[in-house]
C-alpha positions, 0 to 999 in steps of 0.5 A: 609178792602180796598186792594190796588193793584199794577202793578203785585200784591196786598196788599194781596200779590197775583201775578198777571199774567200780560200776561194772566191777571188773578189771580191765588186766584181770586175765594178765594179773596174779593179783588176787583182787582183780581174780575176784572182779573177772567175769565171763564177758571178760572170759569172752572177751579174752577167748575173742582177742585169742581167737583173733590172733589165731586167724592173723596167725594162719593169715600170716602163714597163708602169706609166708607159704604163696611167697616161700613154699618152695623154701619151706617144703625144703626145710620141711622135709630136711628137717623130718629126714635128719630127725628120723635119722637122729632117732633111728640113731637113738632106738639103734643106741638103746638096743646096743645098751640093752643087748650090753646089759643083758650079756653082763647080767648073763655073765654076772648071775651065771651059776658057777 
């Protein structure tokens, strides 16, 4: 879907700021008038809210392991065994099949 952009916004509706020539939603738009206004400050500021959301993020975890370590160490390790065993399944799997295809080639370009 094409957006056209007038004077001080766009078809999305995003204002422009004309003074600083940037627009407050250009790391969240696809539209190509709003690419054209971004600048580094608000490269900046996007890696600043990211990097913010990434410290609430461990906060949060630092919370959920002092009230559920016990719970998710559980998980954790019932989670990893069951995996492993599940791939140790498939390796098994796959050898079986190889093994198979090499027995029927044995049998198909034997030399009669």
């Amino acid at each position: 879907m094409s957006h056209e952009c007038s004077h001080n916004s766009c078809s999305h509706g995003h204002h422009h700021d004309a003074a600083s020539s940037s627009c407050e939603h250009c790391q969240h738009c696809s539209c190509s008038c709003h690419k054209k206004k971004c600048s580094f400050v608000d490269d900046l500021f996007k890696l600043a809210d990211d990097a913010w959301m990434e410290l609430l993020k461990d906060k949060i975890k630092d919370e959920i392991l002092k009230n559920s370590k016990d719970n998710i160490e559980q998980l954790a390790k019932l989670a990893a065994s069951s995996n492993q065993a599940r791939w140790s399944e498939k390796l098994a799997e796959k050898r079986n099949k190889d093994e198979f295809e090499e027995h029927l080639k044995a049998i198909m370009y034997k030399k009669r």
